[in-house]
Backbone as CSV, one residue per row, in Angstrom:
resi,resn,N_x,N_y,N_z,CA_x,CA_y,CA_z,C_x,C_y,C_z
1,UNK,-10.656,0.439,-42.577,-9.372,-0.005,-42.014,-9.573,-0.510,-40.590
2,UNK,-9.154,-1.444,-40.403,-9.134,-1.986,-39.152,-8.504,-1.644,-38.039
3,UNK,-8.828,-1.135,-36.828,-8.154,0.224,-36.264,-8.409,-0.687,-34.477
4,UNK,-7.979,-0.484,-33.169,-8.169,-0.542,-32.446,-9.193,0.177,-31.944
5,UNK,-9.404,1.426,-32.453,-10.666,2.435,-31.857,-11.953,1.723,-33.169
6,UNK,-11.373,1.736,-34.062,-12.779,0.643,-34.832,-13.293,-0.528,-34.234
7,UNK,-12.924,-1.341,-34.096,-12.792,-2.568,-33.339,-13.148,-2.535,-32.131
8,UNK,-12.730,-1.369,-31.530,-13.595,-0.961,-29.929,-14.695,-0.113,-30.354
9,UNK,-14.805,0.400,-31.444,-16.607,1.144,-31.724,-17.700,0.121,-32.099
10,UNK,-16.800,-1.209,-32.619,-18.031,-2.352,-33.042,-17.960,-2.964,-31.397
11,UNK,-17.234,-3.214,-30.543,-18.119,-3.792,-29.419,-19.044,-2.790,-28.703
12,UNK,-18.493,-1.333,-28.600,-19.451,-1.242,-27.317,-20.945,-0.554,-28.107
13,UNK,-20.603,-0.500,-29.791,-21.888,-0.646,-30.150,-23.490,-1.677,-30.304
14,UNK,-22.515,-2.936,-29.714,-23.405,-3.665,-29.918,-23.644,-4.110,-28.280
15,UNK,-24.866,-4.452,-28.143,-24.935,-4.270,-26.732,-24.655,-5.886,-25.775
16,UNK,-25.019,-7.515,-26.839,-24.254,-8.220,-26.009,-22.787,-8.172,-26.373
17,UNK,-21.882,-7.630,-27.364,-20.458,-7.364,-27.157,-19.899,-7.122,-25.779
18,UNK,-21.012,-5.311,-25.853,-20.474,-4.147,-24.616,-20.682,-5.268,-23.426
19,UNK,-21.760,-5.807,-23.089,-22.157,-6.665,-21.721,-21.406,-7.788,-21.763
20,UNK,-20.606,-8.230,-22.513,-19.411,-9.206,-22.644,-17.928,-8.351,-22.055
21,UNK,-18.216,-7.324,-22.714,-16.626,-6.810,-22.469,-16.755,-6.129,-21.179
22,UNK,-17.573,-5.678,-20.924,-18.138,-5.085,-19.008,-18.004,-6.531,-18.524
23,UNK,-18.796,-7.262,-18.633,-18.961,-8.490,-17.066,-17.516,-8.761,-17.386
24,UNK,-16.489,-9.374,-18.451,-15.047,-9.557,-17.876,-14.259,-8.556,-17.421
25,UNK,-14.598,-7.099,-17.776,-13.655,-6.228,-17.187,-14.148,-6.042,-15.108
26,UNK,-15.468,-6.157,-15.029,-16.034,-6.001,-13.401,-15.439,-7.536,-13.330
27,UNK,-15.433,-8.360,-13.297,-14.953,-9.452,-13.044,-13.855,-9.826,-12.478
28,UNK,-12.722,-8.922,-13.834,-11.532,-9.099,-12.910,-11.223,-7.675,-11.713
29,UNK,-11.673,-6.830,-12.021,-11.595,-5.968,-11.080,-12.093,-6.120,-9.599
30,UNK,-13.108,-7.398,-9.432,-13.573,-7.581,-8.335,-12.817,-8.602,-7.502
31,UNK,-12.206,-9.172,-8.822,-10.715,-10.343,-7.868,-10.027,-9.802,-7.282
32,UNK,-9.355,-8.696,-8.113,-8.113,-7.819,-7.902,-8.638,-6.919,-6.567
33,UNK,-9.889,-6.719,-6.380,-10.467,-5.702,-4.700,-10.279,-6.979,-3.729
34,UNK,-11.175,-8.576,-4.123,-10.822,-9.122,-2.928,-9.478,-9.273,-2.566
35,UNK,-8.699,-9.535,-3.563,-6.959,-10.308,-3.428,-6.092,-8.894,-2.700
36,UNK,-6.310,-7.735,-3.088,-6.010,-6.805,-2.148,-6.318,-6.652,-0.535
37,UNK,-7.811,-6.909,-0.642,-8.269,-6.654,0.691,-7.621,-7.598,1.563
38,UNK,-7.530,-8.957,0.560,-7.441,-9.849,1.855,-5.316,-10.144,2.298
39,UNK,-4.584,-9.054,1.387,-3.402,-8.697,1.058,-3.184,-7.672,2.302
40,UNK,-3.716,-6.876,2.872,-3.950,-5.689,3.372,-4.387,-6.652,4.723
41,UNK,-5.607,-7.397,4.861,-5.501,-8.108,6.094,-4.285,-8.757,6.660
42,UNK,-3.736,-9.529,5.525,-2.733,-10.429,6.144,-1.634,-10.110,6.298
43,UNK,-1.347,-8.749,5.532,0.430,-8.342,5.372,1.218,-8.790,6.762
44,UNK,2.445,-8.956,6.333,3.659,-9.209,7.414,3.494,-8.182,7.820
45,UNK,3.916,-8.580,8.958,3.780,-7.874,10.611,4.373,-6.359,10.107
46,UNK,5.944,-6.444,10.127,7.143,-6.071,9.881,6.646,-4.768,8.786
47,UNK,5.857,-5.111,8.150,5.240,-4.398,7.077,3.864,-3.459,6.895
48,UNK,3.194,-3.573,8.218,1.797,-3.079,8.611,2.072,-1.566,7.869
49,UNK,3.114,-0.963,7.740,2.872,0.759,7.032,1.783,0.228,5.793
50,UNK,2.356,-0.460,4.936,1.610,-0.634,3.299,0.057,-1.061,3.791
51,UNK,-0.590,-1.400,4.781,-1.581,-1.626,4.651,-2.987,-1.237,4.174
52,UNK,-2.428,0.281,4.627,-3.370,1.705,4.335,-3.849,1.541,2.833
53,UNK,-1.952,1.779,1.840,-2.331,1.507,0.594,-2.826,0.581,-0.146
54,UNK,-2.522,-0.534,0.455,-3.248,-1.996,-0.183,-4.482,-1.844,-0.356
55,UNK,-4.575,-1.644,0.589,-6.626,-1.324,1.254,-6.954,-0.274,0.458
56,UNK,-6.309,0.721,0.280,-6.956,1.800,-0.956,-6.855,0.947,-2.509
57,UNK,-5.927,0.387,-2.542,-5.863,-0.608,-3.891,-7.040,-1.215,-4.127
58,UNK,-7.224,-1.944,-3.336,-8.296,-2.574,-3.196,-9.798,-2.160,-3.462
59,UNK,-10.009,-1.449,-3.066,-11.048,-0.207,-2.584,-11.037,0.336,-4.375
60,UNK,-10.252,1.099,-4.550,-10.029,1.507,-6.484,-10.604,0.452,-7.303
61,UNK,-10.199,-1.244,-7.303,-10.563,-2.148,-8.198,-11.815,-2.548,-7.565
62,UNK,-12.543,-2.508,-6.914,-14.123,-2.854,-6.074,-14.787,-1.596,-6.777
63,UNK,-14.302,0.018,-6.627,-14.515,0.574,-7.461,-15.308,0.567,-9.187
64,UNK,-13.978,0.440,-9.409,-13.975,-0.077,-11.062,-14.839,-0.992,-11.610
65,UNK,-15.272,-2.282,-10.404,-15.427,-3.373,-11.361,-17.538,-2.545,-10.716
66,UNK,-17.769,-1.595,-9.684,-18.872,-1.200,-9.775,-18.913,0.291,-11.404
67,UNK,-18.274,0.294,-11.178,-18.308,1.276,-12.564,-18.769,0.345,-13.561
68,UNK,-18.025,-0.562,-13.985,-18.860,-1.823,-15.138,-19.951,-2.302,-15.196
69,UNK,-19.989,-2.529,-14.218,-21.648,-2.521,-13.830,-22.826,-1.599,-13.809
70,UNK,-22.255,-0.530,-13.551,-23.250,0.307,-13.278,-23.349,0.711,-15.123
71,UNK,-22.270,1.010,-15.831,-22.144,1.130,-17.230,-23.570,-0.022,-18.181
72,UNK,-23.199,-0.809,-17.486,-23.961,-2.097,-17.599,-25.802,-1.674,-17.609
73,UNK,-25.848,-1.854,-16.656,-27.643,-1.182,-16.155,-27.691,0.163,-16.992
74,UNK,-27.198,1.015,-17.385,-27.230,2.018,-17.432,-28.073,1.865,-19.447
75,UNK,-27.627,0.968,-19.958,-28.026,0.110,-21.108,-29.430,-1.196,-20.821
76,UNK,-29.673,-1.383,-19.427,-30.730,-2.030,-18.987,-29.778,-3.329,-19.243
77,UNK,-28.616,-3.813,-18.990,-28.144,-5.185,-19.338,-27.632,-5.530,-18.074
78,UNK,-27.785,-6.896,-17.794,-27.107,-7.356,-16.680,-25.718,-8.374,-16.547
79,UNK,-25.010,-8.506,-15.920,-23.737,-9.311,-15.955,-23.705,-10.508,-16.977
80,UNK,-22.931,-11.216,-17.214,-23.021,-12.547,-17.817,-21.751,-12.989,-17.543
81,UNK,-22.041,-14.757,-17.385,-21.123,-15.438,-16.912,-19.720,-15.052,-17.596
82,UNK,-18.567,-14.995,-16.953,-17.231,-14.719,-17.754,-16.477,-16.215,-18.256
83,UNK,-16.358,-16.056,-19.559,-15.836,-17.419,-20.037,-14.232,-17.859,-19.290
84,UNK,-14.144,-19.290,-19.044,-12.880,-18.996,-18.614,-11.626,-18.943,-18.963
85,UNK,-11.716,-18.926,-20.469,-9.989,-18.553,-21.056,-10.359,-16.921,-21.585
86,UNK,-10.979,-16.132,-20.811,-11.020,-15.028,-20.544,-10.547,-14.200,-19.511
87,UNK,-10.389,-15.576,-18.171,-10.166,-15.084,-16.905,-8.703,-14.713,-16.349
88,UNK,-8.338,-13.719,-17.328,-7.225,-12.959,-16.840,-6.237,-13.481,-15.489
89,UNK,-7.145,-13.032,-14.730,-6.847,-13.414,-13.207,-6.422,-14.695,-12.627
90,UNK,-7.628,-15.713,-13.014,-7.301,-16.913,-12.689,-5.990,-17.299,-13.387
91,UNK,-5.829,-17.125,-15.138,-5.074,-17.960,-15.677,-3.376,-17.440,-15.003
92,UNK,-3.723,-15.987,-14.369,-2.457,-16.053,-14.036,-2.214,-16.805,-13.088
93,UNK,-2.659,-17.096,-11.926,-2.819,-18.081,-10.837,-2.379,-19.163,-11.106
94,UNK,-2.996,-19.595,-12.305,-2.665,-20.892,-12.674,-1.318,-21.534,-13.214
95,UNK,-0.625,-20.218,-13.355,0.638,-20.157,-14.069,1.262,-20.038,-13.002
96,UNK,0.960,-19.937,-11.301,1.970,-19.755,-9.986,2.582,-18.316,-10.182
97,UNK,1.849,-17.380,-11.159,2.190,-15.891,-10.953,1.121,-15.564,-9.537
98,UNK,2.199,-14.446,-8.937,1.414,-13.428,-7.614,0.987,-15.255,-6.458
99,UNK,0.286,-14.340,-5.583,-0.210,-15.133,-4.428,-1.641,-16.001,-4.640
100,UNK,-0.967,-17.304,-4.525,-2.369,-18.098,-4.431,-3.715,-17.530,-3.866
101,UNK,-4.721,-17.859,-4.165,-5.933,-17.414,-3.560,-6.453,-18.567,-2.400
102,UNK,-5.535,-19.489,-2.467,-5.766,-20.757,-1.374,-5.286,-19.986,0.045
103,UNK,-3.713,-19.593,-0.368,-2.826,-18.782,0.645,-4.067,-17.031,1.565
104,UNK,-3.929,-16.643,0.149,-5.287,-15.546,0.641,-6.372,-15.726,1.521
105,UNK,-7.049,-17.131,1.981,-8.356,-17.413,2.081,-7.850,-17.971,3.722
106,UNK,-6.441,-18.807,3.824,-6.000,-18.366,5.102,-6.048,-17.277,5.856
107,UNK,-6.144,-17.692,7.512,-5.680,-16.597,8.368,-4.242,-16.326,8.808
108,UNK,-3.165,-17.410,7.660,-1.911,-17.107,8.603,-1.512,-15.951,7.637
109,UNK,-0.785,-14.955,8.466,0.320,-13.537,8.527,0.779,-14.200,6.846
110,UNK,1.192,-13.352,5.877,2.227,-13.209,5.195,3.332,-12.980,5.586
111,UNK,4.862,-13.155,4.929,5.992,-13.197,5.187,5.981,-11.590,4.220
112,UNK,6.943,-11.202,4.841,8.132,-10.110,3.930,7.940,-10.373,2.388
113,UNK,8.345,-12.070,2.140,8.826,-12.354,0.580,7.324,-12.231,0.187
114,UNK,6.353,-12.754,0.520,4.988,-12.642,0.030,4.107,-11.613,-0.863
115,UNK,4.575,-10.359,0.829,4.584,-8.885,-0.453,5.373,-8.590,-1.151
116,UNK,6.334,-8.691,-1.007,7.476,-8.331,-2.460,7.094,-8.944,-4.014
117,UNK,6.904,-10.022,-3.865,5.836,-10.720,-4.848,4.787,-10.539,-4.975
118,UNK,4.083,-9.922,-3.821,2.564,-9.174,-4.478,3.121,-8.026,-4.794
119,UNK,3.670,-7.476,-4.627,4.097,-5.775,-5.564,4.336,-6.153,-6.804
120,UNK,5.716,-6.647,-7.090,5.921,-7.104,-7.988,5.327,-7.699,-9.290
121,UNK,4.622,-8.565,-9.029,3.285,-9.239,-9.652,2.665,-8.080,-10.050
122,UNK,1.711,-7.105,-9.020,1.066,-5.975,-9.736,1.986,-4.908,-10.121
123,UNK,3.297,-4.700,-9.947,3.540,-3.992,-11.053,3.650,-4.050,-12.466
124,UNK,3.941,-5.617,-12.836,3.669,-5.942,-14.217,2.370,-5.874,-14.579
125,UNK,1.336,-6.257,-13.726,-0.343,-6.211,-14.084,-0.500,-5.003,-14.654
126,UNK,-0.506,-4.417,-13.464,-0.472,-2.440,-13.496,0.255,-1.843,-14.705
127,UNK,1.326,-2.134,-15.446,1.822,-1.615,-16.560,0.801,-2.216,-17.900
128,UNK,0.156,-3.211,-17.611,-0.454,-3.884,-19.026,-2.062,-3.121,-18.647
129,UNK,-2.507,-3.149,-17.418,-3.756,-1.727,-17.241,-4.078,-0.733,-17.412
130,UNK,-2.355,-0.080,-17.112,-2.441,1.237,-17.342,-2.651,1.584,-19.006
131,UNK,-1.422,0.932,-19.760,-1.363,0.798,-20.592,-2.944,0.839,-21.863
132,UNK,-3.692,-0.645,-21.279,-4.847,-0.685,-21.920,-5.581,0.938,-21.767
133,UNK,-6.018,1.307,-20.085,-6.599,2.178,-20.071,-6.268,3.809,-20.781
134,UNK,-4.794,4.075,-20.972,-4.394,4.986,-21.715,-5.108,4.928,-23.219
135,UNK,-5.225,4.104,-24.087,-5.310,3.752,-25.285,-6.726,3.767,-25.168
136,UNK,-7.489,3.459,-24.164,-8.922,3.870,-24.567,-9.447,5.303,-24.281
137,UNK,-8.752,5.797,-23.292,-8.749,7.004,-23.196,-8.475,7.853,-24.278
138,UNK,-7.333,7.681,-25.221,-7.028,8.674,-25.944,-8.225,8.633,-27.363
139,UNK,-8.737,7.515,-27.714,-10.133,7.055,-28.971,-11.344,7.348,-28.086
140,UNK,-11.648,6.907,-26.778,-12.995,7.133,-26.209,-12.911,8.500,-24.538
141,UNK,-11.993,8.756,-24.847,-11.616,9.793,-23.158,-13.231,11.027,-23.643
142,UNK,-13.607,11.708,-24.544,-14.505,12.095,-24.756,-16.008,11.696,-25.001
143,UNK,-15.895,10.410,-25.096,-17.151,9.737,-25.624,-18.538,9.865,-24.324
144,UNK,-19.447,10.044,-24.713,-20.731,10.527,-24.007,-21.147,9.960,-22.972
145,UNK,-20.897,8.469,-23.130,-21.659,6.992,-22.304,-20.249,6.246,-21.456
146,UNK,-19.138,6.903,-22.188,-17.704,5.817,-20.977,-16.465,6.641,-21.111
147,UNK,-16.537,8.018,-21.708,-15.311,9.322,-21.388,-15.109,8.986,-19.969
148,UNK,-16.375,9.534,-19.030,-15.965,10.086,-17.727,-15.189,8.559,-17.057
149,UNK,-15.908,7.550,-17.379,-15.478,6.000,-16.364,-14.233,5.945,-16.960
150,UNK,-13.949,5.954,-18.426,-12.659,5.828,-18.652,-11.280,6.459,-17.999
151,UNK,-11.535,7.748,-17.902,-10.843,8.820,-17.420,-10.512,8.435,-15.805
152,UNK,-11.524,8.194,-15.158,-11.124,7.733,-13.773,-10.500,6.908,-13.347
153,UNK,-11.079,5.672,-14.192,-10.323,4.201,-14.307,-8.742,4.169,-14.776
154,UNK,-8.629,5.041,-15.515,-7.284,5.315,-16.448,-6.417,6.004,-14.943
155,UNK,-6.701,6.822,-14.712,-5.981,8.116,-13.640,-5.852,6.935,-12.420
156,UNK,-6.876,6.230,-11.843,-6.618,5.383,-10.564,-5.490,4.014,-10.858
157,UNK,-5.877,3.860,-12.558,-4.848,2.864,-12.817,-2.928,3.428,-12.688
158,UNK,-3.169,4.514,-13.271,-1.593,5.715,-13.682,-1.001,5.298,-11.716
159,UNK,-1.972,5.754,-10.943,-1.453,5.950,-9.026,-0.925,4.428,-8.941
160,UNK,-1.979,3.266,-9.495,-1.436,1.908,-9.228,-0.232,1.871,-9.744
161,UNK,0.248,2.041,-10.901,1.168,1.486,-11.173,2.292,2.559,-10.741
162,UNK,2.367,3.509,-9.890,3.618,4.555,-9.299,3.413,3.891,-8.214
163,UNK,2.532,3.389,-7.439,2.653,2.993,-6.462,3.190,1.806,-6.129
164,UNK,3.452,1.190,-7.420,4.211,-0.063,-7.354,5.813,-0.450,-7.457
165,UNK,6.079,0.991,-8.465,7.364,1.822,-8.514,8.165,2.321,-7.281
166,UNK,7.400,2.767,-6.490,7.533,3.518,-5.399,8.605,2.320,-4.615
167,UNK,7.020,1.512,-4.003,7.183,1.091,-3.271,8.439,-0.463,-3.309
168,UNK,8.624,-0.133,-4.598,9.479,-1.581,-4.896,10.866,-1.133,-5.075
169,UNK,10.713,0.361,-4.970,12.011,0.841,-5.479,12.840,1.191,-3.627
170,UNK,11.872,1.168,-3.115,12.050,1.323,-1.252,12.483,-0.510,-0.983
171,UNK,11.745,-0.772,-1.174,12.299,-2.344,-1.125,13.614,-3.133,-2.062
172,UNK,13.937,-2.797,-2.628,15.003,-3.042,-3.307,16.100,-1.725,-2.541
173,UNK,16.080,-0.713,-2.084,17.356,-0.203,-1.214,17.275,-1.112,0.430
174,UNK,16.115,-1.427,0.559,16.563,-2.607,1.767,16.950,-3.776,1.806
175,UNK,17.045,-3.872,0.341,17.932,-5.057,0.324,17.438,-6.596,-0.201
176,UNK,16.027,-6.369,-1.019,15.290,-7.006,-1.687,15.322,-7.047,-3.244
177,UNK,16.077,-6.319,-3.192,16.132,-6.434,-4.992,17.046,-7.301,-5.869
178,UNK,17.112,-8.546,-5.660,17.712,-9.713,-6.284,16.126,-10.599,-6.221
179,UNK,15.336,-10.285,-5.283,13.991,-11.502,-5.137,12.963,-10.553,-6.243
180,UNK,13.346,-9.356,-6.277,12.275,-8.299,-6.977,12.334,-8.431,-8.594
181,UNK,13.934,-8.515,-8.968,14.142,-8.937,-10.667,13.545,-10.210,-10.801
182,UNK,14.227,-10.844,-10.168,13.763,-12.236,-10.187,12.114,-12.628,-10.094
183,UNK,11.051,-12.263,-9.548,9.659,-12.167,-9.350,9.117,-10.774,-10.951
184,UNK,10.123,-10.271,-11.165,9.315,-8.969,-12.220,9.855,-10.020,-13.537
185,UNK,10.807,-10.544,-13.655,10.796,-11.214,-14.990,9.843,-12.223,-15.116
186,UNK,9.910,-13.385,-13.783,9.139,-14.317,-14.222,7.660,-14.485,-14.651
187,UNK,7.149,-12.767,-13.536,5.866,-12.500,-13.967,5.532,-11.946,-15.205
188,UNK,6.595,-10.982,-15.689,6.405,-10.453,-17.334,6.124,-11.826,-18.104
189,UNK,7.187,-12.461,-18.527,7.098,-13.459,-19.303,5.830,-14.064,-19.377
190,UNK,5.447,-14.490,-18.037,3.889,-15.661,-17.864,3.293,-14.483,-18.271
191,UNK,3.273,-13.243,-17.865,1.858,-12.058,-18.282,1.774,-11.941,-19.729
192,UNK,2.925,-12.002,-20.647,2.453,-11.615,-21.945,2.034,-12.947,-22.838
193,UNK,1.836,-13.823,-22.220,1.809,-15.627,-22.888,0.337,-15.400,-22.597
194,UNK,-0.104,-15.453,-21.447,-1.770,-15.151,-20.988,-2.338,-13.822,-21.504
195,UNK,-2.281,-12.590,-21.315,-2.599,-11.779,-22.195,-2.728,-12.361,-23.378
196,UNK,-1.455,-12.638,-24.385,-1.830,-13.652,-25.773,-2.649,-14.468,-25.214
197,UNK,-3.542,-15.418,-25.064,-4.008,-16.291,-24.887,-5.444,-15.588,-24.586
198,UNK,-5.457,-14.771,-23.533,-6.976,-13.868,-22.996,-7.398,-13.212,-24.290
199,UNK,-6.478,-12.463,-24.484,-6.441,-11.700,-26.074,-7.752,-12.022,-27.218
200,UNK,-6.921,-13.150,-27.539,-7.216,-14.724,-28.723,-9.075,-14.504,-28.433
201,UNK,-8.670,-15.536,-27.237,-10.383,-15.596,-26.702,-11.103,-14.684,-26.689
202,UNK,-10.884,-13.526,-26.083,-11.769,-12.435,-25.972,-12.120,-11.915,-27.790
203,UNK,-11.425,-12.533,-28.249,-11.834,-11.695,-30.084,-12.325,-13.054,-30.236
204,UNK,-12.189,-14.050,-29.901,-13.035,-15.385,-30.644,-14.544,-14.980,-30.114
205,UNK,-14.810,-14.719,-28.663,-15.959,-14.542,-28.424,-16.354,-13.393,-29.392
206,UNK,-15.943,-12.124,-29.094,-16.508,-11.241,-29.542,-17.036,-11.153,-31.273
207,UNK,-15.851,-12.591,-31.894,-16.448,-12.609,-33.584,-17.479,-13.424,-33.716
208,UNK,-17.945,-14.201,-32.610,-19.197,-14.857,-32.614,-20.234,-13.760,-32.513
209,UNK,-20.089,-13.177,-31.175,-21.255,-12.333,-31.644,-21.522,-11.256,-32.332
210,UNK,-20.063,-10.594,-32.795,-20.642,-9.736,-33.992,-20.697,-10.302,-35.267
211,UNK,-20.373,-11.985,-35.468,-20.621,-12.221,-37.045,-19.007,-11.793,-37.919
212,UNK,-18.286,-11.703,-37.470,-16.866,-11.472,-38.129,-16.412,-12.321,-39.293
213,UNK,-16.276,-12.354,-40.377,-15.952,-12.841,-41.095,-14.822,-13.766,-40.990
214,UNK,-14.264,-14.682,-41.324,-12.833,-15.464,-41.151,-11.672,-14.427,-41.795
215,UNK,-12.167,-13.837,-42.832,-10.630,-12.993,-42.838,-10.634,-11.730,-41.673
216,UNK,-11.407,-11.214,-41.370,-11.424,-10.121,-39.823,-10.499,-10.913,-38.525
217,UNK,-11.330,-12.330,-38.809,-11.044,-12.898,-37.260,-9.534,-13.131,-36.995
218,UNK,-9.263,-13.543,-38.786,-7.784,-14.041,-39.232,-6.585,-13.178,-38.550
219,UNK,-7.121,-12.174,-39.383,-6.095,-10.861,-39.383,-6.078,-10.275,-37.650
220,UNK,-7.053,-10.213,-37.100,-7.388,-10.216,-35.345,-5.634,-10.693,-34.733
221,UNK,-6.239,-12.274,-35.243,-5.504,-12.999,-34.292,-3.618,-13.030,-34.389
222,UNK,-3.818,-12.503,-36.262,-2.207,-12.342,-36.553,-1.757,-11.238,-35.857
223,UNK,-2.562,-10.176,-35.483,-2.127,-9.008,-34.805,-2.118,-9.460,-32.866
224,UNK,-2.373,-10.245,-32.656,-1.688,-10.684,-31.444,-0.871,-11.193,-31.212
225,UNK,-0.891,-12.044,-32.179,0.312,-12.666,-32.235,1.658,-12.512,-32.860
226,UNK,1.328,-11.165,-33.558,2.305,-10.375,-33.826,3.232,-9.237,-32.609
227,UNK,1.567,-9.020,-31.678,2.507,-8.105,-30.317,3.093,-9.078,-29.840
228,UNK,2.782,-10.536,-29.615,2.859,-11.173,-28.370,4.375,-11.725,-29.082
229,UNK,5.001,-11.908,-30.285,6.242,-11.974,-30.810,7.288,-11.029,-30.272
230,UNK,6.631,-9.944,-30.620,7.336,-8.558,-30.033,7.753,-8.571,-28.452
231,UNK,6.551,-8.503,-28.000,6.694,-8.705,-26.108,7.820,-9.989,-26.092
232,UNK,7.852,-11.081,-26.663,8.294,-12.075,-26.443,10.271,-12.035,-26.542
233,UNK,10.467,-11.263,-27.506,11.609,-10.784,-27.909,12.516,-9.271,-27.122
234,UNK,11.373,-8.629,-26.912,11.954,-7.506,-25.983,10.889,-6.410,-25.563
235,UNK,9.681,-6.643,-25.933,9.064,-5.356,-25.276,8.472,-5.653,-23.887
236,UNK,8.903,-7.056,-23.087,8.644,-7.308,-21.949,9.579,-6.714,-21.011
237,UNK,10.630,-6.278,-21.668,11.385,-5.448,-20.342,11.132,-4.403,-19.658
238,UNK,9.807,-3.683,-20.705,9.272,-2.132,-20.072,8.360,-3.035,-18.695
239,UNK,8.637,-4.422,-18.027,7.490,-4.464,-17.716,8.173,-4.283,-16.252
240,UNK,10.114,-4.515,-16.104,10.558,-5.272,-15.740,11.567,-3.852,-14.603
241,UNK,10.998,-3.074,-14.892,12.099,-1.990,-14.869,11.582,-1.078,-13.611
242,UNK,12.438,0.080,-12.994,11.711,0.437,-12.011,12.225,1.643,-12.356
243,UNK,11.885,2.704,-12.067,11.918,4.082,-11.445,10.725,4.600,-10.995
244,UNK,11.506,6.259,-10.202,10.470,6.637,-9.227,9.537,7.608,-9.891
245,UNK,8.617,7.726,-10.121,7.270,7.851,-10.637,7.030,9.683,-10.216
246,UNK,6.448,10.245,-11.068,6.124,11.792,-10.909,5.339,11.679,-9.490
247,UNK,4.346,10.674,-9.583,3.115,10.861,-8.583,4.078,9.935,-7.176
248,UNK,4.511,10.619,-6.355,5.093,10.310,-5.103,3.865,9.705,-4.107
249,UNK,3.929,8.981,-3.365,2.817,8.981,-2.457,1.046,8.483,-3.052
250,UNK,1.444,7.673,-4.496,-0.056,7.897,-5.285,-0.999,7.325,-4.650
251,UNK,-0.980,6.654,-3.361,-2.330,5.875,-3.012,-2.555,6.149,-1.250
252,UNK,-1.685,7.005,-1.218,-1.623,7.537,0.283,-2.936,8.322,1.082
253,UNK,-4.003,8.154,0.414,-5.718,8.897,0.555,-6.424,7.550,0.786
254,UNK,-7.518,8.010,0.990,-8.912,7.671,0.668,-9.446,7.513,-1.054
255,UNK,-9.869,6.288,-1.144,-10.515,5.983,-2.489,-11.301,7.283,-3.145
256,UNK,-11.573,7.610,-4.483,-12.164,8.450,-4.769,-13.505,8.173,-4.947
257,UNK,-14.387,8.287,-4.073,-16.068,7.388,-4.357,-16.641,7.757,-6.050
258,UNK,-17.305,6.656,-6.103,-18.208,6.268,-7.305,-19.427,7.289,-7.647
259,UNK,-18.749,8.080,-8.792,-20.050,9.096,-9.488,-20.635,8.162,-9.818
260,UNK,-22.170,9.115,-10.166,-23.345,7.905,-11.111,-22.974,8.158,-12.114
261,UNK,-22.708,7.216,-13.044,-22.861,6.873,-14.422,-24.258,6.481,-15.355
């Protein structure tokens, strides 16, 4: 039966799968550390408190995307180029979701509206992360070779996305929350069209190299496009929504440094 934890036991059994599905997962995690860091440099003035946390944001996905890596070597395999209708990150960019990376690479200050739209933006990210990382946790949270990375990755993802809750839910009582619906829908919508689309690709690659039959690949792709119906119709509103989160304060520390794997 064709299972999500099946389907994740044939990639990371095979080792260019696993080194496919590592170099795009360190990949985007290493966007998501610079686009923070350089989020955390530039924040509006007005706004210097969030900087601390940005910078720990940041710091978590620089993290992560060394966890993939190190997962990586740890099998004697090294990175490989990331295809680009794989690139999560970019394609959202490309869609004018979150903050240009042109804008980023400037030295001028961000505005107020800038971060509200970078929260925003990663709180929809952060719900489709957390999300993923829960679901591998609960099929691989024990597994010998990626329990422990999972588990961490999963728990630092859970703080991202309260911290996005938090902090958007403070910004919307000051008087931002007409720019905040408005920035959380438009980003849901573009996020679950690209997800479908990253989705697609990431199983086209992966049936090349495990040899997938056309009815496997078939049935793959009807099941995305079966969530991405769903999301499309109404399960994008969980993306869209705010309350305040058990974990108060989730990014208010120091990063948790990198065990060896």
């Amino acid at each position: 039966m064709l299972t999500a934890k099946s389907l994740f036991q044939e990639i990371i059994d095979d080792d260019e799968s696993f080194q496919l599905f590592c170099s795009i997962a360190a990949s985007g995690e290493a966007q998501g550390g610079w686009e923070n860091a350089r989020i955390a440099a530039l924040v509006a003035p007005g706004m210097r408190d969030l900087a601390p946390k940005i910078t720990r944001h940041g710091a978590d996905e620089d993290k992560h995307g060394r966890i993939f890596n190190a997962l990586m070597r740890k099998r004697g395999l090294d990175p490989v180029p990331v295809p680009p209708d794989t690139d999560y990150t970019m394609l959202l960019e490309h869609r004018g979701i979150g903050l240009a990376h042109d804008k980023l690479r400037r030295e001028e200050p961000l505005t107020e509206r800038d971060i509200v739209v970078y929260l925003a933006h990663s709180r929809v990210t952060e719900e489709r992360a957390a999300a993923q990382m829960q679901l591998l946790v609960k099929h691989f949270g024990d597994h010998p070779e990626l329990g422990k990375a999972l588990r961490m990755i999963c728990n630092d993802e859970d703080n991202h996305l309260a911290y996005c809750h938090e902090e958007l839910l403070r910004l919307n009582y000051e008087g931002h929350g007409r720019l905040i619906q408005g920035v959380l829908r438009e980003s849901a919508l573009a996020e679950i069209q690209v997800y479908r689309d990253v989705s697609l690709a990431v199983m086209r690659h992966m049936g090349r190299i495990l040899r997938w039959p056309q009815a496997k690949a078939a049935a793959l792709a009807a099941g995305i496009h079966g969530v991405y119906a769903y999301e499309r119709a109404a399960g994008w509103h969980r993306m869209v929504d705010l309350r305040m989160p058990e974990r108060r304060d989730a990014l208010g520390g120091p990063a948790t440094p990198v065990p060896a794997f």
